[in-house]
Each structure stands twice: as structure tokens, then as C-alpha cells.
C-alpha positions as CSV (number, residue, x, y, z in Angstrom):
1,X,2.8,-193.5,151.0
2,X,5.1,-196.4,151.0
3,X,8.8,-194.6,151.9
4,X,10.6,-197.7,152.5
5,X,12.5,-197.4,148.9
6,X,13.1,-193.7,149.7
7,X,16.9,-192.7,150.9
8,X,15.9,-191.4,154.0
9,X,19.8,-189.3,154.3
10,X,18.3,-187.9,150.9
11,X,14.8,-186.2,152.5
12,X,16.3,-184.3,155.4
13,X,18.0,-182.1,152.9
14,X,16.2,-178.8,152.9
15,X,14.9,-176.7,149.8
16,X,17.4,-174.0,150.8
17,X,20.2,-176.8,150.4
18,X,18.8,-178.2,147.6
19,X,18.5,-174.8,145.4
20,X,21.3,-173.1,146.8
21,X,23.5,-173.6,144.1
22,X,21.5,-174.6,140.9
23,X,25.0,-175.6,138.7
24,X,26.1,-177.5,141.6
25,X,22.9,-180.0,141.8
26,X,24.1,-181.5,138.3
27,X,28.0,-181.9,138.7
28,X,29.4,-186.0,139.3
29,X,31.9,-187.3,140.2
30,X,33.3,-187.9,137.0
31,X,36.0,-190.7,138.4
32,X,33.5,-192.4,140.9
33,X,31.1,-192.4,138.0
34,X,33.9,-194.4,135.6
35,X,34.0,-196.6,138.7
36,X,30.2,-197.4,138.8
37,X,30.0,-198.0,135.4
38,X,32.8,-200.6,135.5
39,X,31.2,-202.1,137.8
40,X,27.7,-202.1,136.3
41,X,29.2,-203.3,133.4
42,X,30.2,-206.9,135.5
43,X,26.6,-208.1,135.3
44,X,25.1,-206.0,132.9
45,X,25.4,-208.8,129.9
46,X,24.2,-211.0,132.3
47,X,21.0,-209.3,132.7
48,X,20.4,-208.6,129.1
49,X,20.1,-212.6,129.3
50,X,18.2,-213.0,132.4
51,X,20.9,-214.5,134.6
52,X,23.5,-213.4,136.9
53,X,27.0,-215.8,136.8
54,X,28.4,-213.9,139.6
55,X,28.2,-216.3,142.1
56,X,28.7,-213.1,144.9
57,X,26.3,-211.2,143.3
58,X,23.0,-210.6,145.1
59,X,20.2,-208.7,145.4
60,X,18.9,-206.1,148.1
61,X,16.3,-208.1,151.1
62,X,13.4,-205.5,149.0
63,X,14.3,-207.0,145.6
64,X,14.3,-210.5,146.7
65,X,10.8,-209.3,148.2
66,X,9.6,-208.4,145.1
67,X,9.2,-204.7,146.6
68,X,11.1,-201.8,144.1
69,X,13.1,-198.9,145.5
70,X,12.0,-196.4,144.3
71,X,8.8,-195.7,144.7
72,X,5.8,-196.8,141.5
73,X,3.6,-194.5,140.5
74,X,0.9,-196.1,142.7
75,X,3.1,-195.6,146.0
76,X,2.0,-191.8,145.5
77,X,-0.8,-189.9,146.2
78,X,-1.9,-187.3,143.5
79,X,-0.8,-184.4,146.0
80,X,2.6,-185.5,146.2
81,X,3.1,-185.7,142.1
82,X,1.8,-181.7,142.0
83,X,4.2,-178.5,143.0
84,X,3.1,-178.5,146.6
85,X,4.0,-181.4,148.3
86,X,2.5,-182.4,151.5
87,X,4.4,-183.3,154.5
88,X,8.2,-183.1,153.7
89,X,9.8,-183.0,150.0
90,X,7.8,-184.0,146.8
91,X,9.1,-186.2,144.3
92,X,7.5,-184.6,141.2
93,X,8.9,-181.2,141.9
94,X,9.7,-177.8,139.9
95,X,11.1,-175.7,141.5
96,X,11.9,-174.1,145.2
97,X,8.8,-173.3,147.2
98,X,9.3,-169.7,148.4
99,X,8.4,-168.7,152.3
100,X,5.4,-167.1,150.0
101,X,4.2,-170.7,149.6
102,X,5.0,-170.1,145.7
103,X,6.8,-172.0,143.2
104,X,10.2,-170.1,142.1
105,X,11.0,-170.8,138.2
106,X,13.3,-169.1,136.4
107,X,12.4,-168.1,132.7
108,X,14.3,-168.0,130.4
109,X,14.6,-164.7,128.3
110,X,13.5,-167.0,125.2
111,X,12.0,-170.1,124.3
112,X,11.9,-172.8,121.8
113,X,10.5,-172.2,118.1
114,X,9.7,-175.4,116.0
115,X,12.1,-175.3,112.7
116,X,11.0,-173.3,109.6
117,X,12.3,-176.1,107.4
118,X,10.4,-179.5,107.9
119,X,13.6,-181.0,105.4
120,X,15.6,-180.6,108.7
121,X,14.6,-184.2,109.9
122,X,16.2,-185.5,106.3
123,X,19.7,-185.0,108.1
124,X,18.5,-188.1,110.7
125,X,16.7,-190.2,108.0
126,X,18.6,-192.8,109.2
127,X,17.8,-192.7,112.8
128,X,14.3,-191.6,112.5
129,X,13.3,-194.3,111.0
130,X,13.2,-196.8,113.2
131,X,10.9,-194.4,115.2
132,X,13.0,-195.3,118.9
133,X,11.8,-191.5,120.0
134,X,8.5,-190.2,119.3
135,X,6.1,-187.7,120.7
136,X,2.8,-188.2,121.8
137,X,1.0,-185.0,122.6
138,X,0.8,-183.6,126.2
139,X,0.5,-185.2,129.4
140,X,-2.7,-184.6,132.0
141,X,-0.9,-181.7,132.9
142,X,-0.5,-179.9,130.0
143,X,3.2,-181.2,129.7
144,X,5.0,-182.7,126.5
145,X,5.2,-186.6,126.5
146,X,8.2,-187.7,124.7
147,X,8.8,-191.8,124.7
148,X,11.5,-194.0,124.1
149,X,11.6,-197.5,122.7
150,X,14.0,-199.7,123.4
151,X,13.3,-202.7,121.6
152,X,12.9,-200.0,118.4
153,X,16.5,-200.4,118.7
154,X,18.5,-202.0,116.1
155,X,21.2,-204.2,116.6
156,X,24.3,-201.9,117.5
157,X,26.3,-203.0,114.7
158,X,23.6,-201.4,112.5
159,X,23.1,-198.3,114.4
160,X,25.3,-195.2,115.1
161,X,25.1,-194.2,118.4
162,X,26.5,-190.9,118.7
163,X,24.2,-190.4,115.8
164,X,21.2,-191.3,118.1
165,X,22.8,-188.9,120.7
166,X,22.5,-186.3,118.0
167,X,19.0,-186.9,116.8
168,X,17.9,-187.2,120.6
169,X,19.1,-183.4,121.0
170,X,17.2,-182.4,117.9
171,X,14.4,-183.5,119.0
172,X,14.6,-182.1,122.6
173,X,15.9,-179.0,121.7
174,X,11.8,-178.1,120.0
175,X,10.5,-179.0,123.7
176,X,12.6,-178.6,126.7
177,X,12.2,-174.8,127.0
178,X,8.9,-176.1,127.8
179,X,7.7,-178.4,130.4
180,X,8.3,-182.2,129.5
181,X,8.5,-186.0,130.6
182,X,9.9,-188.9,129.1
183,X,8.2,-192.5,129.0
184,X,11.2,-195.0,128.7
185,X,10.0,-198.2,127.3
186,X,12.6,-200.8,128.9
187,X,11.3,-204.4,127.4
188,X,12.9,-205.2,124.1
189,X,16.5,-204.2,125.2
190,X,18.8,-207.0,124.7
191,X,22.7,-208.0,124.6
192,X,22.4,-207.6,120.6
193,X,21.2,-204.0,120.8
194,X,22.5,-202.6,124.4
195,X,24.3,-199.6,123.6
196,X,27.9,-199.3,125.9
197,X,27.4,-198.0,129.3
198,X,29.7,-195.2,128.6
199,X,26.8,-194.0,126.4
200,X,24.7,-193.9,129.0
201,X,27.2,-191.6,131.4
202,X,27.8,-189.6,127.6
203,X,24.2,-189.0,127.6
204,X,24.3,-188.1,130.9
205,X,27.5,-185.3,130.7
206,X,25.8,-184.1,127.4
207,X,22.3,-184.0,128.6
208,X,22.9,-180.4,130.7
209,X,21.2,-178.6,132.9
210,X,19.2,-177.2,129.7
211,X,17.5,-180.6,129.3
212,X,17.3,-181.3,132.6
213,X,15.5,-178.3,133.9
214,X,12.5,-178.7,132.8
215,X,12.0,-182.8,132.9
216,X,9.2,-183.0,135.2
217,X,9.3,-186.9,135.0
218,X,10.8,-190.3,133.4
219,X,8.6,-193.0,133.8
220,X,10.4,-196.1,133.5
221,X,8.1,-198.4,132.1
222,X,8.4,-202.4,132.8
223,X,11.9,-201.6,134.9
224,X,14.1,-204.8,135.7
225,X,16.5,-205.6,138.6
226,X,19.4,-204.4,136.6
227,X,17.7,-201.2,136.0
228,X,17.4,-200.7,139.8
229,X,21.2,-201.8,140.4
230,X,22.3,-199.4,137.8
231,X,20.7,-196.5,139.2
232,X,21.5,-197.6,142.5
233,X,25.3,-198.1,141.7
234,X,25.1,-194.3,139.7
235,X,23.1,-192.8,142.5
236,X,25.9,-191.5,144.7
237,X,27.9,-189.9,142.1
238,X,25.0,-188.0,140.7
239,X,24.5,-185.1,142.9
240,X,21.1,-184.2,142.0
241,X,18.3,-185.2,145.1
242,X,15.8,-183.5,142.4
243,X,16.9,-185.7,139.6
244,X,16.2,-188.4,141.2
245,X,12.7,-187.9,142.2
246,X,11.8,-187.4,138.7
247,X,12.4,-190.9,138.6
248,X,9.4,-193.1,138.8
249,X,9.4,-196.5,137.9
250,X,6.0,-198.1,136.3
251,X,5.1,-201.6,136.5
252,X,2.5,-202.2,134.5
253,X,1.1,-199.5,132.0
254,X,-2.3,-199.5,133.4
255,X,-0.3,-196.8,135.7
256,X,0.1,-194.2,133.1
257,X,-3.5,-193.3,132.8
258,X,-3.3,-191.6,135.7
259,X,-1.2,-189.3,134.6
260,X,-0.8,-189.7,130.6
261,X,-3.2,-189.8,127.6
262,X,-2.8,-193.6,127.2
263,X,-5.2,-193.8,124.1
264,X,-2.4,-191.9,122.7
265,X,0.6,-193.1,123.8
266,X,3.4,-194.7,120.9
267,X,3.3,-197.8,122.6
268,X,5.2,-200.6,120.5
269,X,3.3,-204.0,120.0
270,X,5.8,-206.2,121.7
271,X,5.4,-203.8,124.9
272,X,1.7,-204.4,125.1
273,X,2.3,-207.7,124.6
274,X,5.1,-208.4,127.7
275,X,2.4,-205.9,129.4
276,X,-0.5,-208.8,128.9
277,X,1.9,-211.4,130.2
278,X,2.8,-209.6,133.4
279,X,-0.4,-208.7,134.1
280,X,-2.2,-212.4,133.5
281,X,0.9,-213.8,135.4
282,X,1.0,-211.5,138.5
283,X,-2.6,-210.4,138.5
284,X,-2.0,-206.6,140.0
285,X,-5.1,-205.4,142.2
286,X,-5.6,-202.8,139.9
287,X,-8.8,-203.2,137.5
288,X,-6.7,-203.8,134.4
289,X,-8.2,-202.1,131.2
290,X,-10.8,-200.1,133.0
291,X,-11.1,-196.7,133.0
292,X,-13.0,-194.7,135.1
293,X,-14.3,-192.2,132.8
294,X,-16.6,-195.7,131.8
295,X,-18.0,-195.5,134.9
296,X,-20.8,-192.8,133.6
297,X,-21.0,-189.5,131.7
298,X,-23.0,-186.6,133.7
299,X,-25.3,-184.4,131.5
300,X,-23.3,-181.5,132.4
301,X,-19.9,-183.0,131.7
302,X,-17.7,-181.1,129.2
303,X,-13.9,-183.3,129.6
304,X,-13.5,-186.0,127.8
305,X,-17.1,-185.9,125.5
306,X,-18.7,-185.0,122.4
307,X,-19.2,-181.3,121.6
308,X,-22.7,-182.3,120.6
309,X,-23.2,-183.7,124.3
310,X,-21.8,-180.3,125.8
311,X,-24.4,-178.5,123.0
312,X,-27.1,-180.8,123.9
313,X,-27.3,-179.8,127.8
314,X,-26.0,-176.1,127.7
315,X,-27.3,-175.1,124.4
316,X,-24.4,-173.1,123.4
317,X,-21.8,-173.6,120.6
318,X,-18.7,-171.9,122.8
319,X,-18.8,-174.7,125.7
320,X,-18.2,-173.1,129.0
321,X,-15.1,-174.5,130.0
322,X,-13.7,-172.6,126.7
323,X,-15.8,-169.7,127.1
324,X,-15.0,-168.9,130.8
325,X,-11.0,-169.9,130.4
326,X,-10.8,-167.4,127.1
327,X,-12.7,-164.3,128.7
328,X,-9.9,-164.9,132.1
329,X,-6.9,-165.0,130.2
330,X,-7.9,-162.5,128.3
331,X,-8.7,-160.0,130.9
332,X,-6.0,-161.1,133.1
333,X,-3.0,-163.2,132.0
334,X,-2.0,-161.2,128.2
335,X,1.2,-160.4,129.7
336,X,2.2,-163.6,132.1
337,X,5.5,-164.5,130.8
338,X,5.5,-168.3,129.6
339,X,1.6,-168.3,129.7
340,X,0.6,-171.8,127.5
341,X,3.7,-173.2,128.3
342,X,3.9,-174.0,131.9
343,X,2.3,-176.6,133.7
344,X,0.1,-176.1,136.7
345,X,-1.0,-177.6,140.0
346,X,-2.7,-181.0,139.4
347,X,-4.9,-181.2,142.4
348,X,-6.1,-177.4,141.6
349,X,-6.7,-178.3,137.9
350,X,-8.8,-181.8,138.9
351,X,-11.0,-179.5,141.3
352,X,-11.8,-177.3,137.8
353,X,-12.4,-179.8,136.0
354,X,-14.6,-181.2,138.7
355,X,-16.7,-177.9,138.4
356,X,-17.3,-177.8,135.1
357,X,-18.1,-181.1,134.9
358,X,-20.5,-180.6,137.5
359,X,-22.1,-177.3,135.2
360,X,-20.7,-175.1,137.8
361,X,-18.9,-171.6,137.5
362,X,-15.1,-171.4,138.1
363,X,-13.8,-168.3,139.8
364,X,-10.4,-168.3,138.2
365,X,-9.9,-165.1,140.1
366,X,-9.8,-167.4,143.5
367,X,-7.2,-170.3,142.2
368,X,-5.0,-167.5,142.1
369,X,-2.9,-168.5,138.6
370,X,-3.4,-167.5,135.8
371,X,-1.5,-171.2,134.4
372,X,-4.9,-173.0,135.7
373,X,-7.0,-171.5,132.8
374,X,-4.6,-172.0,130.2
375,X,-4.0,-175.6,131.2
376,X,-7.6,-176.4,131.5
377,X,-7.8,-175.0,127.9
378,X,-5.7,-176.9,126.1
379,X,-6.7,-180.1,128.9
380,X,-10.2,-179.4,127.5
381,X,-8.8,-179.7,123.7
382,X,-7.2,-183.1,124.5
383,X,-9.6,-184.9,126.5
384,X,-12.5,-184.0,123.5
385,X,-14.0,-187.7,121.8
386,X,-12.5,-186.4,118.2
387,X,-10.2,-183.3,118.0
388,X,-11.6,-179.8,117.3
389,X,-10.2,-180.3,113.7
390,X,-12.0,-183.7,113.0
391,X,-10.4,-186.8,112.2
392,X,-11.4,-186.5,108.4
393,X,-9.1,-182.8,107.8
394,X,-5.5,-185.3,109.7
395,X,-4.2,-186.4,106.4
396,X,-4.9,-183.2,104.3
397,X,-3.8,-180.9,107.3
398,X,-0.4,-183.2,106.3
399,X,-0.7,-182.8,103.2
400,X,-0.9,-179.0,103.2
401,X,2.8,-178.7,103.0
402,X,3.1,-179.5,99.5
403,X,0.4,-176.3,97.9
404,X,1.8,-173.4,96.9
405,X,2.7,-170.6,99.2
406,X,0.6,-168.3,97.0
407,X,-2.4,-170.6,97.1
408,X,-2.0,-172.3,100.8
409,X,-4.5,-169.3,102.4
410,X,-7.3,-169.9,99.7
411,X,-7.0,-173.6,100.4
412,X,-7.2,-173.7,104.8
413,X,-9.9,-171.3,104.2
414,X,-11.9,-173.6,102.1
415,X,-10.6,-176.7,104.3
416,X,-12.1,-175.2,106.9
417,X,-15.5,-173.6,105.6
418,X,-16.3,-176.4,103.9
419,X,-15.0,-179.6,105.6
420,X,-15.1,-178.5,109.2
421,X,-18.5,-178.5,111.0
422,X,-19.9,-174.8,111.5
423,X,-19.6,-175.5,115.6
424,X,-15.8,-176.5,115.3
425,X,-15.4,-173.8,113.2
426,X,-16.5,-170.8,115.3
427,X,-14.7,-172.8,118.6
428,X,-11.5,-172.7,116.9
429,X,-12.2,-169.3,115.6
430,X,-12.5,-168.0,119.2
431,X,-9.3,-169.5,120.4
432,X,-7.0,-168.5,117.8
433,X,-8.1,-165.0,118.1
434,X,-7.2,-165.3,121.6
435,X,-3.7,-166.9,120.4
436,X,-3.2,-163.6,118.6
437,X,-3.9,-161.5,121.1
438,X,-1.6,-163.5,123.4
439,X,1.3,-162.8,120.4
440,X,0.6,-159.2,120.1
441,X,1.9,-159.0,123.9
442,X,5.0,-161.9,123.0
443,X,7.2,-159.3,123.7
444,X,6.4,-159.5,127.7
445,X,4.6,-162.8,127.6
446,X,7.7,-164.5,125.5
447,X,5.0,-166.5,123.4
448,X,5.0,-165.8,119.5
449,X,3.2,-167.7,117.3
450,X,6.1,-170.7,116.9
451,X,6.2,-171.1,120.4
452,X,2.1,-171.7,121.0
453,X,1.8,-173.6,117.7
454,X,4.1,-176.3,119.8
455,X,1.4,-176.4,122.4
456,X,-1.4,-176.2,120.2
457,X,-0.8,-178.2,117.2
458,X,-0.8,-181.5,119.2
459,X,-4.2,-180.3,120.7
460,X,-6.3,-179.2,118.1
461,X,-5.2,-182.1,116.0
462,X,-4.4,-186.3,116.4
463,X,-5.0,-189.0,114.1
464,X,-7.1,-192.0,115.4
465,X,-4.2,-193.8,115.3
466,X,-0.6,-192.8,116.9
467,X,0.7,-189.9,115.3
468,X,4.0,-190.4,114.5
469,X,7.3,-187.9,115.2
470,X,7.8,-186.5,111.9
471,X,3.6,-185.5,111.5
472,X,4.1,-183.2,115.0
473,X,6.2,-180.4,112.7
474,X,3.4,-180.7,110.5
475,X,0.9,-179.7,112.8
476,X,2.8,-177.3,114.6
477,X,2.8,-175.5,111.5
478,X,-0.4,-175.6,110.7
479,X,-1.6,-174.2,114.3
480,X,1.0,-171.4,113.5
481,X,-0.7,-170.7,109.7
482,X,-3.7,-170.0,111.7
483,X,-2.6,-167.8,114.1
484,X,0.1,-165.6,111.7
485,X,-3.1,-165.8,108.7
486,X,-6.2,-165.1,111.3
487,X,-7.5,-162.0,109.7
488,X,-6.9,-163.9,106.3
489,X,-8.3,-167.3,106.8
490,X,-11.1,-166.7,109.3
491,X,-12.7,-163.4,108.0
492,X,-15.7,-164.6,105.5
């Protein structure tokens, strides 16, 4: 792994320093901060421009070298982006390993619902319409992705900032009791629509420790030399080592797919676009484009195909990988607190999805966490060819809002006998009588119906296209209909 961007002062800290005092990791130094910011401000317009009048002013030997200091994505292995690091600290971490060789999370008593009232978003019309924040289903993980635009930015005479502080907290406050990252699109930013640098350090201050908690990453996508300057000039007066190994700063979005469903990423044209250029001017090693599911389907694959192709070689209408996960957490993780919601060991979840690929059993009982079922569940829901629901029941699944109360069972029932295919229809079946079985035990596992539709209603449901922020409430409620209304809509 390439450590020369890494502070070395910052990696012989030791977990028990670093989660001695959880409040602590997040205070600044408020004054130094003001300081930095001044100082950041000096050259900021000139970077929004491409140029740097400060005579004085240069940049680090690495920069001039064309080598970042933080590390890319690519500069880590896929062990080091899991819980258990290897040798020394992590960067993608979550918490403190215990001398058990166990992750230590804190719960909390309660987690996020989705609102009751979709009208709620009418109170950011404004804001939400130029789309800056979206959400784009779940990561590989099983985490929330959240992106941010920057060149969806208006000019900032047209926009209200604090506003956009505002509607940035709505939207977190539906996911951050959960698992999350957040993609930050860079290109587009310019000196017309640059918001003040004391926004930044507001955002900062206002963003607490209950948004910060559960951030797993920020991919900075497309990062320039002022980006690295900034966070270098910030770095010292943010006390938070783990903060800043969320940080990870992408190149070229090729990178993502390692870790993000890219095929369904809100990624603005003008970003692809700068993305082309970079990558016909600088030519990175990596095969641009490809993906290596191309390289060849096995017959007894089940991620990322058809369900007719799993049907095809196992002769069954319950594919395994669904069939096995359900029976385990049924037996054995009912009453795991935050069960759906948290995000599990990469490297143990690609050796799972190796097996069943491969047509072989998974002894969940040996993984030893009951997280690795339930993640391989809803990874199993993403990675189908065309979501469980089908592409053709997206725009009345939408629509569904605007039937009657008294009528809205009588019309999912016949949306679903009639338009859904008989095999989606008993798959789903099967999995949302888990989900009420998992909410019958909500008061030990802390998951009610609200809080699964969140992780559910992205994954049973997509659009060919991008789904946009404003369809996610929509789904969530629909994956919540289903499981409050099982007895109603399901039984023939």
C-alpha cells in the first residue's frame, strides 16, 4: 500500500487513544480553524480559476509529482477498506476492535424512520430542485450512497445557503442512524457558485457527531490541488484521526465500481464528461469501462444475473442465496439489534458470494455474524439484471400515492398478481414474511417496519434510469405497505 501521503505522527496513535474519549475525537480548535480558513481563503478564488497569483505560493514535492496525499482508492487493498485492518490502523474504520478481535459499535436506543408525509420535501422545493444531493441506493456493502453535485450548484446569488444547510440535514437525518457514505462530485465548482469558506467550517460545527458516526466514507471524486491544500491547511485543527481516514480521494470514476453500484450512481453529464477527458488525456492503467463481471457468467452464478439463469441451473423458484440467508436469519438473528441496518466485513461477504456463485453451501453458522446473511440478502437484491419488482411496476409503484387509502390494498394486490411474474412474486412473498417476523421482535432488534422499508425500498425497486431523491420516499413506502399489509396483500 502506498503510505507515503499518510501522516505517519497520525498512525502510531493507538485504538485505545483514539476511542478513549468519543466527544473529544470531534472538538477543533475553533480559533486555529478561523485562522486556516483565512488563509485558505488567499488562494481559494484563484483556484476556482485555475491559477495561483501568489507568487510565494507553492505546492508540496508530491503534488508537483503528480502523486496525492491522501491515499486513492486504488492505493488500498480490499482488506484495509473492511473492519479488520491488517497490519496497523485501517482507514475505512467503524469502530474500536476489542482484545476479542470484535468490532465495538454503539447502538443507539432508536433509529431513523422515513417521514409519514411525503409533502414534507415541499418545504425545500426550492433547493431540491436543482437535485445537488441525491441518493442512489446502497453501496457493495450494504451501505447508503448519498452524492453531491457541485456543479448542480447555482450561482450563489441565486441560492440560499443556510437553506442548503437545512435541506442537507433533512435529508441525512432519514439515513445516518444507519450506515452511509457520501460521493462528492468536485468538477463544476466555480468562483460564480463557491459558497464562503465559513460555510464549509458551519457545516462542519453543525454536522455533529450524529452525522458523523456513521459516515463510513466520502469519496472525493475528481479532487484538485486546492482540495488537498484545504484539507491539509484544516487538518491540524480537526482532532479526528478517524475522520480523516474516511477521506478517500477518487481520480477517475472507474474507481467506484469497486466499491459502488456505478450503473446507478446520479452522476451529472458534465462529470462524465471532464471524466472522458482526464482519462483520454492521462490514460490511467486501469482498463477504463470494463467490468469484470463481462469477463464470463458461471452456470451456477446467482449475483449480478437473471432469475431465469439462477432457475435455469438450480431448478428452483427461491434461488439459494435467498433461501439459505432467510432460513439463517430466521433461526438465528430475529433478535440482533440493528439487524438490516449495519454493514458487514467486505472480504467475508466477497468469499459468500464467491460460494454461491460457485453452487456451493454457505455455513453461516462459521462466519460467525449474523450481519453477513443479511447483507448478502439485500447485496443479492441489488446486484439482480432487473429488480425483483420489474422495471414495468417503477412508475405505478410512484404513482400509488395518489389511490385512495380505502382502495390502495385492492390495488398492490392486483399490481402484483397480475403484473408481477409468478417467480417474483413468491420471492418477494418469502422475504417480506421474513421482514415481519423481523418487526414482530422490533422491540429487541430496534427494526420496525419504517426503519427496513429504508433498506429495502431502494432494493427491491430502481428505475432503468437514475432514480431521483424525491422517488426514494416513494419506495420506502411502498416496501413498508408490504410489510405492515402482508397478511392483506399476499394471502390469495
Amino acid at each position: 500500500m502506498a503510505e507515503a501521503g499518510l501522516n505517519q505522527k497520525e498512525n502510531v496513535l493507538n485504538d485505545e487513544a483514539l476511542f478513549e474519549n468519543e466527544d473529544q475525537d470531534f472538538e477543533f480548535d475553533e480559533g486555529g480553524l478561523e485562522l486556516a480558513a483565512k488563509e485558505a481563503d488567499l488562494d481559494y478564488e484563484a483556484e476556482l480559476e485555475g491559477n495561483y497569483p501568489n507568487e510565494n505560493f507553492s505546492l508540496p514535492e508530491q503534488w508537483d509529482s503528480g502523486k496525492a496525499i491522501l491515499p486513492t482508492i486504488t492505493d488500498w487493498s480490499s482488506t484495509e477498506l473492511t473492519r479488520e485492518g491488517g497490519d496497523g490502523p485501517a482507514p475505512f474504520r467503524s469502530g474500536a476492535i476489542t482484545p476479542d478481535g470484535l468490532i465495538d459499535e454503539d447502538f443507539e436506543a432508536e433509529i431513523g424512520t422515513p417521514s409519514d408525509d411525503e409533502e414534507t420535501d415541499e418545504e425545500f422545493q426550492d433547493i431540491a430542485e436543482h437535485k445537488i444531493l441525491e441518493v442512489a441506493g446502497d453501496d457493495l456493502y450494504g451501505r447508503k450512497v448519498i452524492v453531491f453535485a457541485a456543479c448542480k450548484l447555482p450561482p450563489s446569488a441565486q441560492i440560499d445557503h443556510q437553506r442548503l444547510l437545512e435541506y442537507m440535514k433533512h435529508v441525512l437525518d432519514q439515513y445516518v442512524e444507519n450506515d452511509y457514505v457520501i460521493v462528492y462530485f468536485h468538477f463544476g465548482l466555480t468562483s460564480k457558485n463557491k459558497p464562503k469558506l465559513t460555510w464549509l467550517i458551519q457545516i462542519y460545527r453543525e454536522l455533529d457527531r450524529k452525522y458523523k458516526k456513521n459516515l463510513k466514507a466520502l469519496y472525493i471524486v475528481h479532487p484538485t490541488n486546492f482540495i488537498r491544500i484545504l484539507w491539509n491547511l484544516f487538518k491540524p485543527f480537526i482532532r479526528s484521526v478517524k475522520f480523516g481516514r474516511k477521506i478517500m480521494y477518487v481520480n477517475y470514476l472507474h474507481e467506484l465500481k469497486e466499491h459502488l453500484h456505478f450503473d446507478q450512481l446520479v452522476v451529472p453529464p458534465l462529470v462524465l464528461q471532464h471524466d472522458a477527458k482526464l482519462v483520454a488525456s492521462n490514460k490511467p492503467k486501469y482498463p477504463y469501462g470494463q467490468d469484470s463481471s463481462d469477463a464470463g457468467t458461471l452456470p451456477t452464478q446467482q449475483y449480478g444475473v437473471s432469475l431465469q439463469h439462477i432457475k435455469s441451473h438450480y431448478g428452483c423458484v427461491i434461488p439459494p442465496a435467498v433461501q439459505q440467508t432467510v432460513d439463517y436469519l430466521r433461526q438465528n438473528a430475529l433478535d440482533v439489534e440493528g439487524i438490516f441496518r449495519r454493514s458487514a466485513n467486505a472480504v467475508q461477504l466477497k468469499a459468500v458470494q464467491k460460494k454461491f456463485n460457485h453452487g456451493e453451501r454457505v455455513d453461516f453458522a462459521v462466519e460467525g455474524d449474523e450481519h453477513i446473511p443479511a447483507v448478502a440478502l439485500k447485496i443479492f437484491l441489488r446486484d439482480l439484471q432487473e429488480p425483483l419488482l420489474t422495471f414495468d411496476l417503477y412508475q405505478p409503484v410512484l404513482r400509488l400515492h395518489t389511490v385512495e387509502d380505502e382502495r390502495r390494498v385492492a390495488e398492490v394486490r392486483r399490481m402484483l398478481h397480475e403484473e408481477l411474474p409468478e417467480d417474483n412474486y413468491q420471492i418477494l412473498k418469502f422475504i417480506v414474511q421474513l421482514l415481519t417476523e423481523v418487526v414482530d421482535h422490533s422491540a429487541i432488534n430496534k427494526m420496525n417496519s419504517s426503519n427496513l422499508a429504508i433498506v429495502f425500498g431502494p432494493n427491491l425497486l430502481w428505475p432503468k434510469g437514475q432514480a431521483s431523491l424525491s422517488s426514494m420516499g416513494y419506495l420506502n413506502n411502498f416496501a413498508r405497505f408490504l410489510i405492515d399489509n402482508y397478511s392483506q396483500v399476499f394471502d390469495r
